[in-house]
Every structure is written in C-alpha cells, then in structure tokens.
N, C-alpha and C positions, 0 to 999 in steps of 0.2 A: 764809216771806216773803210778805207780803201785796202787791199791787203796786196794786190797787184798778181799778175801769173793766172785770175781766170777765179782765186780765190772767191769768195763769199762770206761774209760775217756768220751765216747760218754753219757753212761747210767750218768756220774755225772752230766755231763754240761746240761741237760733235767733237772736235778733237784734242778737247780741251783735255791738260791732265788730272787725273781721277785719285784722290788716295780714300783708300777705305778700311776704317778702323775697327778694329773689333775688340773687344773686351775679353781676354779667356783668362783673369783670375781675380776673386775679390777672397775677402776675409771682412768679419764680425767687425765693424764698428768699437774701438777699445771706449768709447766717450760712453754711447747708450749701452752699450753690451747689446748691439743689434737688436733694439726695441724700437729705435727712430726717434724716441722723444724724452727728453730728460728725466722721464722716471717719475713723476710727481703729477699724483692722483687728479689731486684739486685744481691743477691749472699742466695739463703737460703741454707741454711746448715741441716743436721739431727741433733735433741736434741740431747746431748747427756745422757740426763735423762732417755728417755725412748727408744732410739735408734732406732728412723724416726716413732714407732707403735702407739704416740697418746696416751696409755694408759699404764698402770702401775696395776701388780697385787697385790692384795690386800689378796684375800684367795687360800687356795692349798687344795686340799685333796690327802692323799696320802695311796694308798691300800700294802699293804705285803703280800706276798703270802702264809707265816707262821704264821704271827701273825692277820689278815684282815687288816681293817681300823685301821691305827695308831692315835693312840691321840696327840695332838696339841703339848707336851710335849717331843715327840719322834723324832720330826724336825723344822725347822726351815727356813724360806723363803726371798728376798729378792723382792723388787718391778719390777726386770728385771725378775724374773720368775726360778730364780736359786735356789733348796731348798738342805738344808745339814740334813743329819739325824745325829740323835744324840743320842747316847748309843750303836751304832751298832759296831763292831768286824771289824778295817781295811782290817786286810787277810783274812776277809770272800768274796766269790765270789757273786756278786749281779749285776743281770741284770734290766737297769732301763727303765724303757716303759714311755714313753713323749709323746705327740702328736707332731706334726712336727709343726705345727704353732699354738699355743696357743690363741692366740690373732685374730682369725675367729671367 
C-alpha cells in the first residue's frame, strides 16, 4: 500500500483512529435475578440473557481519539455490552479498546 508524501503503512496504522469503551453502569439480571443460571438444582444452565455474568449493562461511555468523548447520539448499546457507532465511515480503519472483562 502506497500512501504517497513520505508516508509508511507502519507510520498509518500508529495513526489509526482509536475508540475506547468503557462500561460505567450495570443492573441485576431480571431473568436469573443475578445467579447467572436458571435457578435449577439438578441441571442449572447459564441465562441465556445475561450469559452466566448476573448482570446486564445499562450505561457505556465511549472516548474517540479524534473527536474525545462521543455523545450518547453517536452510539448505541445493547444490555450484553455490544455497542455500534453510528455516523461513522465503514472503510474507515478503527481500532477498538475494550476492557477484557467488563463485568469486575
């Protein structure tokens, strides 16, 4: 990949943009009642609501490395902790920083 002006494919990929999302609110699980697994002795199973974690997120914040902290209008979330942005350019390059376990 040629980028022209002196560029470098290494020098792009350092300037690639960054969002990084953080998780600051869950609430109990209303399926297990924040057990993780259906409640049944003889054979418990993991929810499949909250999948075995008990809880269920409720707020995100999410940082851009170009624009800062995006407004609530800019993404969108789902209670498993999955968020989609929205207005953002597909074939744009975007590296995404997550904590490894949200739910500590």
């Amino acid at each position: 990949m040629h980028l022209g002006w002196g560029w470098s494919e290494r020098a792009f990929s350092l300037m690639a943009r960054r969002i990084s999302i953080r998780y600051t609110g869950f609430r109990e699980c209303p399926n297990c009642r924040g057990r993780g697994d259906d409640g049944a002795a003889w054979r418990p199973r993991v929810c499949r609501r909250c999948r075995g974690r008990g809880r269920l997120v409720t707020d995100v914040e999410v940082v851009d490395s170009v624009e800062g902290k995006l407004p609530r209008d800019r993404y969108d979330f789902n209670a498993r902790g999955e968020v989609f942005l929205l207005g953002f350019d597909e074939d744009e390059e975007i590296e995404v920083i997550r904590p490894e376990d949200p739910w500590d």
